[in-house]
MARGU-553716 format. One record per atom (N, C-alpha, C): residue in one letter; x, y, z. Coordinates in steps of 0.2 Angstrom, whole numbers, plus 2048, in hexadecimal, padded with zeros to 3 digits. Example, Ala and Ser with C-alpha at 12.3 -4.5 7.8 and 13.67 -1.06 7.14 Angstrom:
residues 2
a8427E4827 a83E7EA827 a8427F0827 s8407F5823 s8447FB824 s840800827 
end
This chain:
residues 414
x2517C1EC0 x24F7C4EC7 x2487C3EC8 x2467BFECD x23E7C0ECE x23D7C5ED3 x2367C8ED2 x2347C7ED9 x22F7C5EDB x22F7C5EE3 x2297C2EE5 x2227C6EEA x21E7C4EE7 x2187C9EE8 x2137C6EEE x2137CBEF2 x2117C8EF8 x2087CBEF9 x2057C7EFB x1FB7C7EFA x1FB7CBEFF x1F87D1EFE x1F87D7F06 x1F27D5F07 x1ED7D3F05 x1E77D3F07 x1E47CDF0C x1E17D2F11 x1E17D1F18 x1DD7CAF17 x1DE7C5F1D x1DA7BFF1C x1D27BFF1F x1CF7BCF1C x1C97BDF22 x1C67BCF25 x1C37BCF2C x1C27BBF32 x1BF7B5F33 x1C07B1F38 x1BE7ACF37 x1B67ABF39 x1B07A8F38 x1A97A9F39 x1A87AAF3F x1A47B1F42 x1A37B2F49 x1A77B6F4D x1AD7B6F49 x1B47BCF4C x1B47C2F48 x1B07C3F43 x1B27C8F41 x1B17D1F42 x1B67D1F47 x1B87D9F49 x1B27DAF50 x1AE7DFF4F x1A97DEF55 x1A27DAF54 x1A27D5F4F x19D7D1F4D x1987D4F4B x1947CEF47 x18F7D3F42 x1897D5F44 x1887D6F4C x1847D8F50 x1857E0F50 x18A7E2F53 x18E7E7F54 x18E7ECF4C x18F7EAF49 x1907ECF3F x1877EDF40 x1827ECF41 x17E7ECF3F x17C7F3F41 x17C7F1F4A x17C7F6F4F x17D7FDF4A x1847FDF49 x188802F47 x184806F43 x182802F3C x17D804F37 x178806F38 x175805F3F x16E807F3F x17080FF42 x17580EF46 x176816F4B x17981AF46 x17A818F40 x17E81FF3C x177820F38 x17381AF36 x16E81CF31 x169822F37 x16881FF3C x164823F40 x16882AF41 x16D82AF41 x175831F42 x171836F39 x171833F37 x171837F2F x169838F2F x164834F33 x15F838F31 x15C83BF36 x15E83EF3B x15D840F42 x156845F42 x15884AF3E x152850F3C x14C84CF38 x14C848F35 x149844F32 x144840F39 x14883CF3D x142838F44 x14283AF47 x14983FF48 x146842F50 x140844F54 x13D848F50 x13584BF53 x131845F53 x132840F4F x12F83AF4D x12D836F55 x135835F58 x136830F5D x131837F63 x13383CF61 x131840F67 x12B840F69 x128842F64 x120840F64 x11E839F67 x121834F67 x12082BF69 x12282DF6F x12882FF72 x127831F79 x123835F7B x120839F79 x11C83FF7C x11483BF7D x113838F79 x10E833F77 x10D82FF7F x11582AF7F x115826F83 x11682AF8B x11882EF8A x117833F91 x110832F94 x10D837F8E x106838F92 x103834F94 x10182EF8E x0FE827F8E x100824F96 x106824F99 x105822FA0 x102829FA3 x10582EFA3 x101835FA8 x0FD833FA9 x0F8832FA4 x0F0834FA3 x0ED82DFA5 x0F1827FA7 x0EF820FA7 x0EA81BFA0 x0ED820F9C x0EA81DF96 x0E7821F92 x0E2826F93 x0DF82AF93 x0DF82CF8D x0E582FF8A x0E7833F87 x0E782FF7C x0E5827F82 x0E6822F7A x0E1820F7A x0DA822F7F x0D4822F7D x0D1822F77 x0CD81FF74 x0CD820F6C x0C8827F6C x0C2828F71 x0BF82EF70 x0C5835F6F x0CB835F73 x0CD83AF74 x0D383AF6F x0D4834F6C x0D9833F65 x0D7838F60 x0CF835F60 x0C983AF5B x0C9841F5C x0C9844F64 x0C7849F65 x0D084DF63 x0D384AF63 x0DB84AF62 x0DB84FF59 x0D884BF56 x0D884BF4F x0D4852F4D x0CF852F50 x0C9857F4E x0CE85DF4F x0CE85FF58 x0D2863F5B x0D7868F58 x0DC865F52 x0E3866F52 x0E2867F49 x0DD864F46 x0DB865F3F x0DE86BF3E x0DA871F3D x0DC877F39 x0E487AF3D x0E7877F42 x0EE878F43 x0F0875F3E x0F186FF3C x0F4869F38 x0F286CF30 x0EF86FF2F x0EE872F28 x0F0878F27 x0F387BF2E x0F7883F2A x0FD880F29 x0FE87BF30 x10487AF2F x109877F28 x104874F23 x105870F1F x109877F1B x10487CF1A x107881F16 x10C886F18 x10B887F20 x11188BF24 x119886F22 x118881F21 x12087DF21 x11F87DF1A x11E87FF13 x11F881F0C x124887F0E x11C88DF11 x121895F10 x129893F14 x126892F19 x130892F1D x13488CF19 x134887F15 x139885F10 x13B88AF0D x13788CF0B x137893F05 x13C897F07 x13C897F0F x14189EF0F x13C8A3F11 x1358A1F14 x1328AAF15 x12E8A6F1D x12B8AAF1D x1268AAF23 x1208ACF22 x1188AAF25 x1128ADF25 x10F8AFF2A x10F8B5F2F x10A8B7F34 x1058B7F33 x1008B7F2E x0FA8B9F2E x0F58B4F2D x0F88ADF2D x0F48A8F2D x0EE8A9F31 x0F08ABF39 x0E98A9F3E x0E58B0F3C x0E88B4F39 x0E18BAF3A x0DE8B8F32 x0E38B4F2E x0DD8B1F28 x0D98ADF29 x0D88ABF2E x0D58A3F2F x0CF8A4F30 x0D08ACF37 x0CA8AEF3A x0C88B2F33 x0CA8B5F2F x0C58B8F2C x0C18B5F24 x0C58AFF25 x0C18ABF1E x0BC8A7F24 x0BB8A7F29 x0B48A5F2D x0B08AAF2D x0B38AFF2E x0AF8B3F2E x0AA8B4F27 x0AE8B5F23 x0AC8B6F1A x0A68ADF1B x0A98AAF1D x0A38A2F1D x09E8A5F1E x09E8A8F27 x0978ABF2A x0918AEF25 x0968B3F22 x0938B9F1F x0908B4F1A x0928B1F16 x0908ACF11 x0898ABF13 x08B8A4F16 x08789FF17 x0808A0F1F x0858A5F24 x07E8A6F2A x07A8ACF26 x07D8B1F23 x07A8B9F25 x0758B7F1C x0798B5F16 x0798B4F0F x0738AEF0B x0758A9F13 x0728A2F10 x07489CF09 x07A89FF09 x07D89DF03 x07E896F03 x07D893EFE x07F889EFF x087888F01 x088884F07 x08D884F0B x093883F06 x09287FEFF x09787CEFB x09B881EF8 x096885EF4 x09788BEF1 x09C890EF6 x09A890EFC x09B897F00 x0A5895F01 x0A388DF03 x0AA88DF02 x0B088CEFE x0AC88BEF9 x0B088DEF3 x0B3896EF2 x0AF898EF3 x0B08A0EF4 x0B38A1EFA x0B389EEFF x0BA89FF03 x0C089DF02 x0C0898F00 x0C8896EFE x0CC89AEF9 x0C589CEF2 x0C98A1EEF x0C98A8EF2 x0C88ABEF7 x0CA8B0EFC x0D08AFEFE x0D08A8F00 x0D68A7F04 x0DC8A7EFF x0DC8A4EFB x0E18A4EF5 x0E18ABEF3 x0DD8B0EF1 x0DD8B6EEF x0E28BAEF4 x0E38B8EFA x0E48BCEFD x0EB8BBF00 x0EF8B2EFF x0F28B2EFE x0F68B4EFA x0F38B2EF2 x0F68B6EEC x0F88BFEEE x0F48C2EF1 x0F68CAEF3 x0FC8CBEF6 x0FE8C7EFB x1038C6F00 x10A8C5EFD x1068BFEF8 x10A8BBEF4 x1108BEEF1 x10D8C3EEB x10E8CAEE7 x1128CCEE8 x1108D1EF2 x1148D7EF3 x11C8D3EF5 x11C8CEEF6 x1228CBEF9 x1268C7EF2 x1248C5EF0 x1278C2EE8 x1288C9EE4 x1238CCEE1 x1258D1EDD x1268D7EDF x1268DAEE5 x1248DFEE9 x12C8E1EED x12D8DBEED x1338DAEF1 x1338DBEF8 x12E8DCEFD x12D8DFF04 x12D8D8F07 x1318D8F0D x1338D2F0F x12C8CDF12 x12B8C7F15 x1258C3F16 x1228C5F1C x1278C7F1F x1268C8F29 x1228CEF28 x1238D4F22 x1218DAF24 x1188DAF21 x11A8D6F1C x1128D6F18 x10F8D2F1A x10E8CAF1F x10A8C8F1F x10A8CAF28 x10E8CFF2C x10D8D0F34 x1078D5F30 x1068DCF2B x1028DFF28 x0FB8DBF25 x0FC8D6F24 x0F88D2F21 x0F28CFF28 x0F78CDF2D x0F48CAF32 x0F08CEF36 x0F08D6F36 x0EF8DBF3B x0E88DEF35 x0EA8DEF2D x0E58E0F29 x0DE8DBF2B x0DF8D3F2C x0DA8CDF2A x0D68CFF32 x0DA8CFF34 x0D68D0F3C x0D18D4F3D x0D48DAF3B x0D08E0F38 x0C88DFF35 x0CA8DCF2F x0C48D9F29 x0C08D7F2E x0C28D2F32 x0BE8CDF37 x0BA8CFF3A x0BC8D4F3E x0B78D8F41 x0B38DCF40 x0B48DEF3A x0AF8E2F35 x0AA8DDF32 x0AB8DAF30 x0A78D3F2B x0A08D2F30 x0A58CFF38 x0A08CEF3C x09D8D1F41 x09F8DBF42 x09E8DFF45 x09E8DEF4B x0A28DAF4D x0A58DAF55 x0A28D4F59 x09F8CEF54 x0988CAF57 x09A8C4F54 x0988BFF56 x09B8B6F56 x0928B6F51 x0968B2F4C x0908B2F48 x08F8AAF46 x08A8A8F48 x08889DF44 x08189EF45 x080898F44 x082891F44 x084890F3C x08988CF3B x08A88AF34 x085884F30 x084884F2B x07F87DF29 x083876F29 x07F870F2D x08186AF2D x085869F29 x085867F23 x08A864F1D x092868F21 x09386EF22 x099871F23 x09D86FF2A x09786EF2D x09886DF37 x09B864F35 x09885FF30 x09985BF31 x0A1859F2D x0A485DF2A x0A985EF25 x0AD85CF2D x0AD864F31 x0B1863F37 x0B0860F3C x0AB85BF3F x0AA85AF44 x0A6851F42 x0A6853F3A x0A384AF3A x0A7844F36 x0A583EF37 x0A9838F38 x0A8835F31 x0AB830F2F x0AA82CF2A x0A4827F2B x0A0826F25 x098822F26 x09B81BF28 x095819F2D x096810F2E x09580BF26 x099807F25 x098803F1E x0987FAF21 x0957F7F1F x0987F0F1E x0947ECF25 x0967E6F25 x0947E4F2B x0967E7F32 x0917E3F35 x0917E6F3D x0967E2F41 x09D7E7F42 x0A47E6F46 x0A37E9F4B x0AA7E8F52 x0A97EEF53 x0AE7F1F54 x0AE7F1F4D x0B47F8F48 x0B27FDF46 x0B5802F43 x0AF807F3D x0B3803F36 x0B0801F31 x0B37FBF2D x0B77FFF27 x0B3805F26 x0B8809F22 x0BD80DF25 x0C080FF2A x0C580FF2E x0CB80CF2F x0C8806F2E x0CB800F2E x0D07FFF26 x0CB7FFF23 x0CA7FEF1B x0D2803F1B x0D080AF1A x0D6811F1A x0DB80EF1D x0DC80DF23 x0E180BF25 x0E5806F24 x0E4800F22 x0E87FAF20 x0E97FFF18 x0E4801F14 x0E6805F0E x0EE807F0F x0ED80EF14 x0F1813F14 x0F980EF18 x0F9808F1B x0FE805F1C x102801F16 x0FE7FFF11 x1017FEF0D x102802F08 x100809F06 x10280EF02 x10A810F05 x108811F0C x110813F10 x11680EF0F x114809F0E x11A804F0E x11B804F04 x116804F01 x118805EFB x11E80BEF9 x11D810EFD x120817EFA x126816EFE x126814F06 x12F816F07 x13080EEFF x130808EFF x132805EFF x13480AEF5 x13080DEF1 x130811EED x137815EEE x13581BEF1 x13D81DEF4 x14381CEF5 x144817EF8 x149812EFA x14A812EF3 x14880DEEF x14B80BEE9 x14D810EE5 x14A817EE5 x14B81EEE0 x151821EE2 x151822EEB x159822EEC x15D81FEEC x15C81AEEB x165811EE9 x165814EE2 x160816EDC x162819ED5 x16581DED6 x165822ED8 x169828ED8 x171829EDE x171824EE1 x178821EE3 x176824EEB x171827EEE x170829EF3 x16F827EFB x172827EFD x172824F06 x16B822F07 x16A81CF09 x164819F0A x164817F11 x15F814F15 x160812F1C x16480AF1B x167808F1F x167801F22 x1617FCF1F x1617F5F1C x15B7F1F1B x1587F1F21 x15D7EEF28 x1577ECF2D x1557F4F2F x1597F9F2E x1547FEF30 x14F801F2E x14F7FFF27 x14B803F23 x1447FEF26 x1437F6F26 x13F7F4F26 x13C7F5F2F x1417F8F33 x13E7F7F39 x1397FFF38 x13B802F34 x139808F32 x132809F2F x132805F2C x12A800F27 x1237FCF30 x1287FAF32 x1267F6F39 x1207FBF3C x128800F3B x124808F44 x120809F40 x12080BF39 x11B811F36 x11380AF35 x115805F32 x110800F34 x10B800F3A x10F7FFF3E x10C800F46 x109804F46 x10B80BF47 x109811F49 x102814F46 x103811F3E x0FA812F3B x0F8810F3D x0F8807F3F x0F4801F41 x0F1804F49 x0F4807F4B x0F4808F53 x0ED80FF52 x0F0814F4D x0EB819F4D x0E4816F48 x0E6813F45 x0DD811F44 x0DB80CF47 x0DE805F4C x0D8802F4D x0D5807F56 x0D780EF56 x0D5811F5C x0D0816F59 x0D1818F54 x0CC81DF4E x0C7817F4D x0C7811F4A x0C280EF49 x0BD80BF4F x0C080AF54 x0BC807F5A x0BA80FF60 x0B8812F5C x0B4817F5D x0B081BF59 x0B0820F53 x0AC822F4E x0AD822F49 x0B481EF47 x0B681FF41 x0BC825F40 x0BF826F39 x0C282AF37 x0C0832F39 x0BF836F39 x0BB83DF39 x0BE83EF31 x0BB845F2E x0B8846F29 x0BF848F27 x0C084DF2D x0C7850F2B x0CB84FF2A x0CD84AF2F x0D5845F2B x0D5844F27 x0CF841F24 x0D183EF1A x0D2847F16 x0D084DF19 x0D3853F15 x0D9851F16 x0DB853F1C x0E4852F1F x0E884CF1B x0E5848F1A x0E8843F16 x0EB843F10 x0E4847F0D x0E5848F05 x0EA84DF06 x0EA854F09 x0EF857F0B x0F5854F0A x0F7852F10 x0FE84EF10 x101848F0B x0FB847F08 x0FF843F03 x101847EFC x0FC84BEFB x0FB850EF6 x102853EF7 x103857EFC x10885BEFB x10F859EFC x10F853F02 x114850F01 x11684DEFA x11384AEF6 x11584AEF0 x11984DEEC x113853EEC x11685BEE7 x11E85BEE9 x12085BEF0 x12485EEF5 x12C856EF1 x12A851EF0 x12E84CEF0 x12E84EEE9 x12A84EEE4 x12D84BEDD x129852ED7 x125858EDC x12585BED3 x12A860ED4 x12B863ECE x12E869ECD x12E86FED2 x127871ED4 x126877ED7 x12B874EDF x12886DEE0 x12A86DEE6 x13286DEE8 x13886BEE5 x13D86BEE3 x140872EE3 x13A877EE0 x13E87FEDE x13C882EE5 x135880EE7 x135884EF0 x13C880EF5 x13F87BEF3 x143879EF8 x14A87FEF7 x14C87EEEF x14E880EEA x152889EEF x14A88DEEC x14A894EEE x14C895EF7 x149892EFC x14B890F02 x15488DF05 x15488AF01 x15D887F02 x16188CEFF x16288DEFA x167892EF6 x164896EF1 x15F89EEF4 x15E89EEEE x1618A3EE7 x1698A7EEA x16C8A8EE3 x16C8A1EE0 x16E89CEE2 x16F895EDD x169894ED9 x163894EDD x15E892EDB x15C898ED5 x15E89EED3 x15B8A2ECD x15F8A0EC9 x16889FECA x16B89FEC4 x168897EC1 x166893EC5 x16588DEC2 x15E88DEBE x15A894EBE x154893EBA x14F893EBE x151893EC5 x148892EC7 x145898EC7 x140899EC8 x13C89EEC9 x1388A2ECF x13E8A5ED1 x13B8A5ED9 x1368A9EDB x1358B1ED8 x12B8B3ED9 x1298AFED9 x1298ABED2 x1228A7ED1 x1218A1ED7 x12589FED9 x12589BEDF x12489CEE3 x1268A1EE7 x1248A6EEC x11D8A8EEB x11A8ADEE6 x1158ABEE8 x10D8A8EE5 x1118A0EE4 x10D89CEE3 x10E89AEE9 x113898EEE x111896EF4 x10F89AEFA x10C8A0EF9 x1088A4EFD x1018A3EFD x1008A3EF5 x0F98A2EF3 x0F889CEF2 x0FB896EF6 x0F988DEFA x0F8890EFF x0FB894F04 x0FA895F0C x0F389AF0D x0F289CF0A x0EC89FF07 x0E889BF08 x0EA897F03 x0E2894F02 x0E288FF0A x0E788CF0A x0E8885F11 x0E488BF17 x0E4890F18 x0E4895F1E x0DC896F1B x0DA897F19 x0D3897F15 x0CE891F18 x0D288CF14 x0CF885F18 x0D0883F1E x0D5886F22 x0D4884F29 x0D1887F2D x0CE88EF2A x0CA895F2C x0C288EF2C x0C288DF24 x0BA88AF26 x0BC886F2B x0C0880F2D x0C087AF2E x0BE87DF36 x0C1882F3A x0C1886F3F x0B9887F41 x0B888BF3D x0B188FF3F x0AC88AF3C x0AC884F3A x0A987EF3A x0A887BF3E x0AC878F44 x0B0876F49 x0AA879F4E x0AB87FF4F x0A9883F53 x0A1886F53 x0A0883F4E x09A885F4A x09888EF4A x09D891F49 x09D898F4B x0A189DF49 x0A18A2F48 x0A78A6F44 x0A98AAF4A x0AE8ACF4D x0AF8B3F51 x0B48B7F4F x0B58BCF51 x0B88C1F51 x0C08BFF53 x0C08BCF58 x0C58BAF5C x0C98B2F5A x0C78B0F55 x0C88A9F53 x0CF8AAF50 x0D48A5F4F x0DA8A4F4B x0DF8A6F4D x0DD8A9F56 x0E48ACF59 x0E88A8F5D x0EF8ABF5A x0F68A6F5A x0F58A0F56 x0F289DF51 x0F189BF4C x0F989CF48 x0F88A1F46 x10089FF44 x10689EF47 x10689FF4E x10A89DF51 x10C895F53 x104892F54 x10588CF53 x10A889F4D x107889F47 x108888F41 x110888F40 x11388DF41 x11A890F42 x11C88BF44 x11C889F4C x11F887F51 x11C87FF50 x11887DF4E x11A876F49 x11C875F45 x11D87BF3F x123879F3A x12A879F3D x12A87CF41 x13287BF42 x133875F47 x130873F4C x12F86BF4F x130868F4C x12C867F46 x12C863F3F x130863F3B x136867F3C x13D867F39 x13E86BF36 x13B870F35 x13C876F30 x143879F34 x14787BF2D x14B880F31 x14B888F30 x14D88DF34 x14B895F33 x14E895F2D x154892F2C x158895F25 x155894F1F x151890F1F x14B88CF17 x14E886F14 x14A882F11 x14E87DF0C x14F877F10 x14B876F14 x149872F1A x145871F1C x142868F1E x138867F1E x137864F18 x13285FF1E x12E85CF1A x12785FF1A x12185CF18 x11B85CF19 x119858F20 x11B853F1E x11C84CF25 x11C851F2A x122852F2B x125855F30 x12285DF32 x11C85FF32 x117864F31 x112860F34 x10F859F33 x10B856F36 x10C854F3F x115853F3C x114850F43 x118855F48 x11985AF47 x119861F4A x113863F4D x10F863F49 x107864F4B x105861F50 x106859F4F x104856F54 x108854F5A x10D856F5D x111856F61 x10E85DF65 x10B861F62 x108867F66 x104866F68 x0FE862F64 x0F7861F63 x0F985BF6C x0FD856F6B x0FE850F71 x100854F77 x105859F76 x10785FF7C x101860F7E x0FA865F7B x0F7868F7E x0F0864F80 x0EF85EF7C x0EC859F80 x0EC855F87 x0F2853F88 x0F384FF8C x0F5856F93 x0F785AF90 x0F9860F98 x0F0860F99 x0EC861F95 x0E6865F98 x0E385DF9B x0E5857F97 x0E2852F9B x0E6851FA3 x0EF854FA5 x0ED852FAA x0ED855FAF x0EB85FFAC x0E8863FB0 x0EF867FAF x0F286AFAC x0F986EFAE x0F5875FA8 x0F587AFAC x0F387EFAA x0F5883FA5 x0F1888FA2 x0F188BF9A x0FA88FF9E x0FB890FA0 x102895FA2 x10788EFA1 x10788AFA4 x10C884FA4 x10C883F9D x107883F9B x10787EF91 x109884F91 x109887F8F x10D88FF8A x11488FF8C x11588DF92 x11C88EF94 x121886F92 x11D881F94 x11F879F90 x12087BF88 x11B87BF84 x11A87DF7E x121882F79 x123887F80 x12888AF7A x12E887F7F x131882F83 x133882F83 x13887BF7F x130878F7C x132872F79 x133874F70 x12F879F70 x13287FF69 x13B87FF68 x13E882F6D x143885F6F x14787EF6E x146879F72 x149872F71 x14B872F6B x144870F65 x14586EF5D x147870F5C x14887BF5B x14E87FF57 x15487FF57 x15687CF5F x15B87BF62 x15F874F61 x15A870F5E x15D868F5D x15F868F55 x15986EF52 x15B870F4A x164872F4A x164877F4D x16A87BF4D x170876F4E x170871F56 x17686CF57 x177868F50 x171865F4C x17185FF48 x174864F42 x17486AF40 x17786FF3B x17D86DF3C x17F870F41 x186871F43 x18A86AF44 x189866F46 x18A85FF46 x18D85DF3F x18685DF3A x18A85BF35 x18D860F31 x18E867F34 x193867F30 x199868F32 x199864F38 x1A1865F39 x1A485EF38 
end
């Protein structure tokens, strides 16, 4: 008795027919790679339209290279709490006291350096340890203390305010010394022959384009190990393309004006520093860790105090240094410096993707929160729409991102 075995498997399409064509198949790939990383570009593309909004409003204006520069300087010591304010909300906590620290590590500079005389390098050294010292306090009552973030660093913000006004007894106190003014407000030195680029600008730039294309293209290969969803090839590379551009765009507008400013290469070393820690050390992994689940994260060993308040005593120190970068800037210390400061900070972490429930954010995404506010509050004062209008545009575009966090939640999990 035979039988006979019949070949189920389907035949192949013939070239050019096959199903909705390999246009369509691509299509498809790209809108699910872009579906899966949505929180990831979102604020990305938003910031490019906000960008290209204004840039017609303003009739160009707003891509002036002076006012690129003046873009940078402006929104600095934002861009630097924020880097630390998107750490604590991973974590799971919150910090109100960043802007009355800010205002009082200027104040403690003044006191140094106008009232003291003290050599600007030293003085800062001794504010950053303030500012760490005082994070570490914060740090403590909330890790070991067990007294929740909200209650000790809103105490924390109403205490520093306090200090401020005592340090400088009611009174704006400067000038600060050159070296300090030029941290905040000065540019990278002319080098090399006579263009008409800034040449080290330029130099950074193409640098920083091929570091960037090094590391996604690093990544990529780290998550194909580990068996993990990666983008589409043609997407990844058109991905490589945008981020190519978009350096190239911002520095030859930075270099056909003054150059880099001083501050960005902090902000840089920042962002690449801690975005590091944040992708591949240990600590960074255990703040995500303690933030996402943290019954899980004790039974698994991590160490949650000590992480908690190790990353108090970073935001400490970041609020420190953006207190000088401020009352550098300004060349002046006042009383009244650093206000809403942390609310900026906040309300770019979560632009930036942070979610309230923790264990979510990047550092990236802290930048470009920042500078979505920073593009907001530029482009409205350039086309004249008033400080009531921005405040009220501002949290309405707040509202949007928490609100876009929450759909993309709930989306994937249903």
């Amino acid at each position: 008795m035979s039988t006979e075995v019949t070949d189920k498997t389907p035949a192949a399409a013939p070239p050019g027919k096959s199903g909705a064509g390999s246009g369509d198949g691509l299509l498809q790939l790209m809108l699910d790679g872009m579906r899966r990383n949505m929180r990831q570009y979102g604020m990305l593309i938003a910031l490019g339209l906000i960008v290209a909004l204004f840039a017609v409003w303003t009739d160009g204006d707003l891509l002036l290279p002076r006012n690129v520069s003046n873009l940078v300087l402006q929104n600095s010591y934002i861009l630097i709490l924020a880097i630390g304010m998107m750490l604590v909300i991973i974590a799971g906590h919150i910090d109100l006291s960043v802007g009355s620290l800010t205002a009082f590590v200027g104040s403690m500079a003044a006191v140094f350096m106008v009232r003291n005389d003290m050599p600007w390098p030293v003085a800062v050294l001794l504010c950053l340890a303030v500012g760490a010292l005082a994070g570490a306090i914060q740090g403590w009552f909330i890790a070991y203390g067990g007294i929740p973030s909200f209650i000790v660093t809103l105490a924390g913000m109403l205490t520093f305010r306090g200090l401020t006004e005592i340090f400088l007894e009611g009174q704006t106190l400067g000038p600060f010394p050159k070296g300090l003014q030029k941290v905040a407000n000065g540019f990278m030195p002319e080098v090399g022959p006579e263009t008409n680029y800034h040449n080290l600008t330029l130099l950074l730039g193409f640098g920083l384009i091929a570091l960037v294309v090094l590391q996604e293209v690093r990544d990529r290969r780290r998550q194909k190990e580990f068996a993990l969803d990666v983008l589409p090839v043609k997407l990844f590379a058109l991905k490589l393309v945008a981020l190519g551009s978009a350096i190239l765009v911002v520095t030859m507008l930075l270099a056909s004006y003054k150059g880099a400013p001083i501050v960005l290469l902090i902000l840089g070393a920042l962002l690449v520093g801690f975005g590091y820690v944040m992708r591949n050390a240990v600590i960074g992994r255990h703040i995500y860790a303690i933030g996402g689940n943290l019954p899980a994260a004790k039974l698994s060993g991590v160490r949650d105090k000590k992480v908690t308040f190790l990353v108090f005593l970073n935001m400490g120190m970041l609020a420190a240094l953006a207190g000088l970068v401020f009352a550098a800037r300004f060349n002046a210390a006042s009383p009244k410096a650093g206000l809403n400061f942390e609310l900026e900070a906040i309300a770019a972490s979560f632009i930036g993707g942070a979610s309230m429930s923790g264990g979510v954010g990047t550092v990236l995404g802290a930048i470009i929160g920042g500078l979505v506010l920073g593009v907001l509050n530029n482009g409205m004062n350039l086309v004249g729409i008033g400080t009531d209008w921005q405040q009220v545009i501002k949290g309405m575009v707040l509202l949007a991102a928490v609100g876009f966090d929450v759909w993309n939640k709930r989306k994937v999990g249903s």
